[in-house]
Short mmCIF file of the C-alpha atoms (twelve columns), coordinates in Angstrom:
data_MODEL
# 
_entry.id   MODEL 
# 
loop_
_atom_site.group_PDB 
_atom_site.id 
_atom_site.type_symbol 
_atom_site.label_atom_id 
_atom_site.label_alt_id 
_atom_site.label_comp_id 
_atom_site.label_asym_id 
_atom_site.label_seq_id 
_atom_site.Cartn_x 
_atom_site.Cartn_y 
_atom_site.Cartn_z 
_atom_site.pdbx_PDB_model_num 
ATOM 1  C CA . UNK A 1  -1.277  4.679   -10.438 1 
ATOM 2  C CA . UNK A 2  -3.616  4.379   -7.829  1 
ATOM 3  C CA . UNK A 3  -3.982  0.794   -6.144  1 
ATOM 4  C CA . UNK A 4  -7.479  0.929   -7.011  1 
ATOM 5  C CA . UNK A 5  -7.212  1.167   -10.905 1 
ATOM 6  C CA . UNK A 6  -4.281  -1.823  -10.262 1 
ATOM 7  C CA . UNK A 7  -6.564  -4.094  -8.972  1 
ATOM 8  C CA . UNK A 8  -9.079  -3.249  -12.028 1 
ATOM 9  C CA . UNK A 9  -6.700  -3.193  -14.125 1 
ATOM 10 C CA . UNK A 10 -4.679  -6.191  -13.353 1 
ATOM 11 C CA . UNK A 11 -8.006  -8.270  -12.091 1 
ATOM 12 C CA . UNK A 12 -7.288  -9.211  -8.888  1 
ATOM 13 C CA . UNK A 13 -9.630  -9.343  -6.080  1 
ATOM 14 C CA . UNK A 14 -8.561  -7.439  -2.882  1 
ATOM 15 C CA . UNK A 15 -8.808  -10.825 -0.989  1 
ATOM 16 C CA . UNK A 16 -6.294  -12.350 -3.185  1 
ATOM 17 C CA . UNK A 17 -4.394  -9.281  -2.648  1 
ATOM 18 C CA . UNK A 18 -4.767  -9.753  0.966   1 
ATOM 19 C CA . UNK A 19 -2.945  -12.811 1.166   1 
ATOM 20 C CA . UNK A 20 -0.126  -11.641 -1.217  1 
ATOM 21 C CA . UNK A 21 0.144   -9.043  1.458   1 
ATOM 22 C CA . UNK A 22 -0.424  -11.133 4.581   1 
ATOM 23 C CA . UNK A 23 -3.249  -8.698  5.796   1 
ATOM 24 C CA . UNK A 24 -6.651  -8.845  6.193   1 
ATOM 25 C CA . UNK A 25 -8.746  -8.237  3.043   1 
ATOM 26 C CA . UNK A 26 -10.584 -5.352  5.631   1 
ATOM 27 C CA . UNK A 27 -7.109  -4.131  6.115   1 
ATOM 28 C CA . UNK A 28 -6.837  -3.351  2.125   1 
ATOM 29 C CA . UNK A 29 -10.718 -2.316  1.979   1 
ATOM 30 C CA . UNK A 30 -9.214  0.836   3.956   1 
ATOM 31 C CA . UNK A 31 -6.386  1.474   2.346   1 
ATOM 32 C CA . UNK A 32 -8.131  0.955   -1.418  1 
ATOM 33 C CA . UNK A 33 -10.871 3.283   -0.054  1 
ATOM 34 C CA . UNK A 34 -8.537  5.719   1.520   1 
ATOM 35 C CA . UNK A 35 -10.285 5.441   5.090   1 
ATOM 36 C CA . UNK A 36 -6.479  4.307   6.473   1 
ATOM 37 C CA . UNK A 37 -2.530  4.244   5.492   1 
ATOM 38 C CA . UNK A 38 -0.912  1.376   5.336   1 
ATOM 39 C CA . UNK A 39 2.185   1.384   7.229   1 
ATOM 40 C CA . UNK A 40 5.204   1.533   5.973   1 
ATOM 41 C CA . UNK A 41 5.875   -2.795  5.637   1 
ATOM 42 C CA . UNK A 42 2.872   -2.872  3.533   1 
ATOM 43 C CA . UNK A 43 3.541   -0.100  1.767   1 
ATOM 44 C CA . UNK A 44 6.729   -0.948  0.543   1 
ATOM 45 C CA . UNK A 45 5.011   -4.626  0.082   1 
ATOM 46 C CA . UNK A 46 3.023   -3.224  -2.121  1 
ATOM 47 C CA . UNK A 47 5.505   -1.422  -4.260  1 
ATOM 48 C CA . UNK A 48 7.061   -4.057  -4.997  1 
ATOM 49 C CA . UNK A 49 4.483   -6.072  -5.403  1 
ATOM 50 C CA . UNK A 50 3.225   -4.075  -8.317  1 
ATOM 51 C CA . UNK A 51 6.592   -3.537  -9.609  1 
ATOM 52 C CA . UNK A 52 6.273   0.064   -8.557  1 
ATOM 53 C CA . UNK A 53 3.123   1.223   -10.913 1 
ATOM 54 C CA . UNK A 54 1.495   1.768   -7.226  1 
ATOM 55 C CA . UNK A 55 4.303   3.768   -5.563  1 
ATOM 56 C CA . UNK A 56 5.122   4.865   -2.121  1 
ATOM 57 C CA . UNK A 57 4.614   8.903   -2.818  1 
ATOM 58 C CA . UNK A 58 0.896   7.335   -3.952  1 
ATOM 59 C CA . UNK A 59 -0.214  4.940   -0.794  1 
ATOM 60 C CA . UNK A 60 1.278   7.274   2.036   1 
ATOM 61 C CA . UNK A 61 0.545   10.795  2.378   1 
ATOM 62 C CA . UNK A 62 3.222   13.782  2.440   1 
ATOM 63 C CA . UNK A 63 2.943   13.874  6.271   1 
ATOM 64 C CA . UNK A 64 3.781   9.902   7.070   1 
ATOM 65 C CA . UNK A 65 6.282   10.302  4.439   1 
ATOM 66 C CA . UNK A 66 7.955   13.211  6.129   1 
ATOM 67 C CA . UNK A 67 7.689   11.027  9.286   1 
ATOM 68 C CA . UNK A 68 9.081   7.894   8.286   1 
ATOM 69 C CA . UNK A 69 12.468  9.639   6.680   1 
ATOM 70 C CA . UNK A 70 12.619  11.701  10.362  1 
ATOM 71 C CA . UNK A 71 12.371  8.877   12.157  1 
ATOM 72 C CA . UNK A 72 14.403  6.644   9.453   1 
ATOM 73 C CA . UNK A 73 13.357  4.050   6.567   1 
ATOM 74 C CA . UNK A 74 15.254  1.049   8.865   1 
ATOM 75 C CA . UNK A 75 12.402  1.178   11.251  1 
ATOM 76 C CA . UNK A 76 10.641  -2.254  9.471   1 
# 
């Protein structure tokens, strides 16, 4: 699911989602809106925060998540 049809879905504001995260609500803006990734804290914050309806394969794209398993997950 994309985090966008979450937040409808689930109605929650990004704000509120913000400060579940401990970002700015600017910093989710971009990553609802696709202008940024999130990096790899938040993305795995967000996982689990949705209990894995918004998944990792659907936040980061195939080249960050090439990246991250080159360079190894334990980098948080």
């Amino acid at each position: 699911m994309e985090l966008y049809q979450y937040i409808f879905k689930n109605n929650i504001t990004q704000k509120n989602l913000a400060k579940d995260l401990g970002v700015s609500p600017l910093t989710v803006h971009f990553i609802v809106r696709r202008k940024s990734s999130p990096s790899l804290k938040v993305a795995l914050a967000l996982e689990k925060l949705t209990k894995g309806k918004v998944s990792l394969e659907e936040l980061l794209s195939e080249s960050d998540l090439k990246d991250y398993s080159k360079r190894g997950w334990d980098e948080l």
